[in-house]
N, C-alpha and C positions, 0 to 999 in steps of 0.2 A: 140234825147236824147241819152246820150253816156249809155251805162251798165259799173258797178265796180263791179270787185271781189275782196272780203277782205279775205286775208286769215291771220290766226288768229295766231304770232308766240310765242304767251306767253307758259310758260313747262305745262307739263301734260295734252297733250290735248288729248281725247278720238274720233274714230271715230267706230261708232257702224253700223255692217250690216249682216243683213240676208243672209245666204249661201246656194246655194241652190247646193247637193251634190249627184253626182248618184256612187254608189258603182259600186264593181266588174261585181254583178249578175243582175245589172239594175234595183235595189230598189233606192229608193230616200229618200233624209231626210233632212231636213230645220235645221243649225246650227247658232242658233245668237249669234254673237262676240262681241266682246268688244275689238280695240285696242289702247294702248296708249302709246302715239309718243310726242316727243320736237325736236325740231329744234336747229340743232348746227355749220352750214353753211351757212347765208344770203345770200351769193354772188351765191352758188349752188342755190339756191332754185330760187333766181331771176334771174339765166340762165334757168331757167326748165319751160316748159312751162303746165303750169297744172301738177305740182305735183301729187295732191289728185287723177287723173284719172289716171294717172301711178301708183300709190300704187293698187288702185285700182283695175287694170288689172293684176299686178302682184300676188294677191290674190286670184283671177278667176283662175289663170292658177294652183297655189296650189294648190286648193282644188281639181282642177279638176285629179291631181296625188295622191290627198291624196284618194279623192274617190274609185282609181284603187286597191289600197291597204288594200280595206274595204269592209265587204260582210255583210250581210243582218243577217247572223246566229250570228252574233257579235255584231250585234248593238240588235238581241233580247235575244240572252245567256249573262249571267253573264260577258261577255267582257266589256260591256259596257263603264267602269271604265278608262277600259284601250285607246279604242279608244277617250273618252274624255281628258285622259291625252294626247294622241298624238295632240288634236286640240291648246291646250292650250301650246304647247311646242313650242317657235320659230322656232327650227327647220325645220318646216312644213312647212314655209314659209317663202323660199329662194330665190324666188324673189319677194315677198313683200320688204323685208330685203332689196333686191338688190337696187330695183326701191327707195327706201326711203334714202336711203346711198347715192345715186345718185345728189336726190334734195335736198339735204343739212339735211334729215331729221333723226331718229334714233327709233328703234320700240323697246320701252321696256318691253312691256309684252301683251302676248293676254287671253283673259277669256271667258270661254263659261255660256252667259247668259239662256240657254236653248236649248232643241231639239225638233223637230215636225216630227211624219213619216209619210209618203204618208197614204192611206187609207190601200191599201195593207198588209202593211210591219207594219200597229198598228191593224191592223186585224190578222197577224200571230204572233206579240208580242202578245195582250190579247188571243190568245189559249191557246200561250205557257205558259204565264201566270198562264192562267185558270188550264194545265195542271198541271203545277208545285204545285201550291195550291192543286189540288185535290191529285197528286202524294206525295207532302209533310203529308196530311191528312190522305192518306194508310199507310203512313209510320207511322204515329205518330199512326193511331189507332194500328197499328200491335208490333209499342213497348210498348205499352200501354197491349195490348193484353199478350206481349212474359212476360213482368213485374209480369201482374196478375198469370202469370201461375208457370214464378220463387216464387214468395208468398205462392201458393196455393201449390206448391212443397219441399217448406221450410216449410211449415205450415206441410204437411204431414212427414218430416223427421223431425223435433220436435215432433210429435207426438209419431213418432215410438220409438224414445231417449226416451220420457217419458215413455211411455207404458213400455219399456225394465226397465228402472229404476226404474218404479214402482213395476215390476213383480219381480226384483230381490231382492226390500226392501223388496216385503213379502213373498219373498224363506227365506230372513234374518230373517227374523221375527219367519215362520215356524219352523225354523231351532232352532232356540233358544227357543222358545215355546217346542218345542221336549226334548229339551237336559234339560229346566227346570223342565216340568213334568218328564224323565226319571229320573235327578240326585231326585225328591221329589218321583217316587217310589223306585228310590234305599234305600233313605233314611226310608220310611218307613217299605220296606221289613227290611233293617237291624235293626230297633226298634221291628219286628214282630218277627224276629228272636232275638232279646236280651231276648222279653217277654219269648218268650217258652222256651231259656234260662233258665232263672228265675225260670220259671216254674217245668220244669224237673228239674232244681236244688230241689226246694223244694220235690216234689215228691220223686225223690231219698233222700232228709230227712226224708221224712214219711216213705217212705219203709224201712229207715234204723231202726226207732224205731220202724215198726210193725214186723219186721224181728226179730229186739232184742226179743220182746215177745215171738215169736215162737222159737227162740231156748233156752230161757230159760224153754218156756214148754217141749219141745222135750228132753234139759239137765237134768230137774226135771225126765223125764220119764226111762231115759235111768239108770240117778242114782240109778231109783228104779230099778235096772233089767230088765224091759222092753224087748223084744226083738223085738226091733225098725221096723226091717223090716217086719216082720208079721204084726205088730200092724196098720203101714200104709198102707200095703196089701190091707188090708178087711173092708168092708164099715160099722161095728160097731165099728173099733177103729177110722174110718174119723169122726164117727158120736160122739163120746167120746171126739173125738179133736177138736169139726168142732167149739164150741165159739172161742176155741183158736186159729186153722188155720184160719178163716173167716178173721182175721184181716192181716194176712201175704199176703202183696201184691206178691211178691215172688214166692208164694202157687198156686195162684189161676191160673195161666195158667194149672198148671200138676196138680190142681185138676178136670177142667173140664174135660182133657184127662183120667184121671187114676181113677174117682171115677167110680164104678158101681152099680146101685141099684138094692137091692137082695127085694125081692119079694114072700111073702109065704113061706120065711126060718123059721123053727120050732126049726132045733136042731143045733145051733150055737156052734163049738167046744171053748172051754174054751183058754185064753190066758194065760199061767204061767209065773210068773217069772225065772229065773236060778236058784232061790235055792226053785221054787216050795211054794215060802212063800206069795204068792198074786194070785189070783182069778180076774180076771175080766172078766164079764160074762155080756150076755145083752140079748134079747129075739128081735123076728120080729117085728115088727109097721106093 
């Protein structure tokens, strides 16, 4: 029975395969591809004897330089990205390219369907993993933390802002409270002093008409010859006078000084007038 192989040359044809890839540090990691090829040479392809096992080989030998170029700390840190982009980049595979250019064929693009790590190398990714999580976790609780403490530090300098503008609304306050009560006793001392004012005005009108009485008594006295200064002397002319001075406000300070009361006098000397024509005379109490 003869065996046939068909090989298929309509465009966009896909050949999908498992890569099995050892890095720099001797980790390993399984990369599945995707690549897709059209045929642009029949007469190449029908000199070539098994094409597909020559592209084939030629992708072996890629990977196995691209492996050289790749470590273990890249495929579990954040490189990741970027080593995937090298797999998906032609580039990488320069004699893949070759070998297909060769048998009439042309590789237009490759795609990474997935990755799988040894046990190893997905043992020291989930630590790292693990680590990162818990390490992102101290962090977030510790901003979380520094956050509460700016709050709790803002909270206290608002505080203090308010307290300060509180304390100097009621210095304000004090302040004006003072200056109203002081201008309301100014104000009243100056009405206490207008009353006594007032006051001693009138007073001094009273003293001026109890004054007029006394010196029209004292004028009456003197008219009659009296001789004035005797007569105030001695404490029966104060007592002769005294309805009249009692009202003389004027009087009454130099009467408490100057009067004296006489006591047991019997023989009281006579008061004459200048021409001797008036007698006034009076006896002890």
């Amino acid at each position: 029975q003869n065996i046939f192989k068909i090989l298929r040359t309509d465009p966009n044809r896909v050949l999908s395969l498992s890569l099995s890839i050892t890095t720099a540090d001797s980790a390993q990691f399984t990369a599945n591809m995707s690549f897709q090829y059209n045929m642009n040479s029949l007469d190449k392809c029908l000199d070539s004897m098994d094409p597909i096992e020559k592209m084939y080989d030629g992708i072996l030998a890629d990977v196995r330089s691209f492996g050289d170029t790749v470590t273990s700390d890249q495929l579990r840190a954040g490189e990741q990205v970027a080593v995937m982009d090298r797999l998906v980049s032609l580039e990488t595979y320069p004699l893949l390219c070759l070998a297909a250019k060769a048998a009439g064929f042309v590789i237009d693009s490759a795609r990474v369907t997935g990755l799988s790590y040894c046990a190893t190398l997905q043992r020291q990714a989930n630590d790292e993993q693990h680590y990162a999580a818990r390490l992102r976790s101290e962090l977030a609780g510790k901003k979380q933390r520094r956050e509460i403490l700016e709050l709790e530090a803002e909270e206290r300098r608002l505080k203090i802002e308010q307290d300060a503008e509180l304390e100097q609304r009621q210095a304000e306050i004090r302040a004006k409270l003072e200056e109203e009560s002081h201008e309301l006793k100014e104000a009243a001392l100056e009405r206490k002093l207008a009353l006594n004012k007032r006051e001693i005005e009138a007073k001094r009108e009273a003293m001026k008409g109890e004054d007029a009485a006394t010196i029209q008594f004292l004028t009456a006295l003197n008219n009659m010859g009296v001789d004035m200064t005797a007569f105030m002397c001695t404490a029966g002319g104060m007592k002769v006078a005294s309805s009249v001075l009692s009202q003389a406000a004027s009087l009454q300070k130099g009467k408490r000084k100057e009067e004296h009361t006489i006591k047991g006098e019997m023989n009281v000397p006579k008061i004459k007038t200048k021409d001797n024509s008036v007698d006034i005379a009076w006896s002890s109490t």
